[in-house]
C-alpha positions in Angstrom: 109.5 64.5 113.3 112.0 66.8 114.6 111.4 70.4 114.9 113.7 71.3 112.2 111.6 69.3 109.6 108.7 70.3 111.6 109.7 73.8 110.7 110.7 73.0 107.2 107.4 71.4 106.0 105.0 74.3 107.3 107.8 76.8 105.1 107.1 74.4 102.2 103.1 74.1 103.4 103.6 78.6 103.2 105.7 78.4 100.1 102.6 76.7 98.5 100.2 79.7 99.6 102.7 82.1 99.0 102.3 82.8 95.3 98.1 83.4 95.9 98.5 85.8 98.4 101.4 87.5 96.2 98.6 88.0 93.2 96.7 90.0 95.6 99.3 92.5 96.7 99.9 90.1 100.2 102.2 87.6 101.9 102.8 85.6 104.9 105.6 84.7 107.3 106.6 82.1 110.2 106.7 83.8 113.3 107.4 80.3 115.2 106.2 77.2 116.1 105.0 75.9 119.6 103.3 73.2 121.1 102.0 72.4 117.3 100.9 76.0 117.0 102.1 78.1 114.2 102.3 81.8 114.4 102.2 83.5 111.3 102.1 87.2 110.4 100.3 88.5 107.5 101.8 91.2 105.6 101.1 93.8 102.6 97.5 93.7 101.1 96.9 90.4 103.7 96.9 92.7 106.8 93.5 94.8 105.7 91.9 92.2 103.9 88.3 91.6 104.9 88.4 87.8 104.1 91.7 87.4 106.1 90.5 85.0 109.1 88.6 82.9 106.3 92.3 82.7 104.1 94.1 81.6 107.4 91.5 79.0 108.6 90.5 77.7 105.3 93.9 77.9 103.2 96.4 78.1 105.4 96.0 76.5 108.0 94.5 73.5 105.4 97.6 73.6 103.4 99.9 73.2 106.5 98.2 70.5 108.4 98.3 68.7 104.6 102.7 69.1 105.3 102.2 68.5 109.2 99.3 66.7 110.2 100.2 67.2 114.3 99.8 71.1 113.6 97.0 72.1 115.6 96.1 75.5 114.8 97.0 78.7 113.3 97.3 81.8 114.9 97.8 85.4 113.2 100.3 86.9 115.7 99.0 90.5 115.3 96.0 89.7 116.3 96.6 87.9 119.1 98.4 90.4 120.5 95.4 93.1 119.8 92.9 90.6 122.0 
């Protein structure tokens, strides 16, 4: 898979979450992807949510190893940057 439809699926994999986080005033966007890790940022209602670590492992992350199974993890990038 070439990093263009690398890049593609996990935007399909975020267009699927996308409508769930919407209904809760939130959303998500790609920040990259490298070495099969995706960076996302969580924005709006997402970025204060108490459950937010349990949405990115759990649905997130789930739904976009579903489109690219090589993905190895997902990684919030604000709060890798706070650690």
């Amino acid at each position: 898979m070439t990093a263009k439809e690398l890049n593609a699926n996990v935007e399909k994999a975020l267009a699927e979450i996308r409508p769930y986080l919407l209904t809760d005033g939130g959303d998500i966007s790609l920040v990259n992807i490298e070495n099969n890790i995706v960076r996302v940022q969580l924005l709006g209602a997402c970025i204060s949510c108490s459950v937010n670590q349990m949405t990115l492992t759990n649905g997130v992350e789930a739904t976009i190893k579903r489109y690219a199974p090589q993905i190895e993890k997902v990684i919030e990038v604000s709060q890798e940057h706070s650690k």
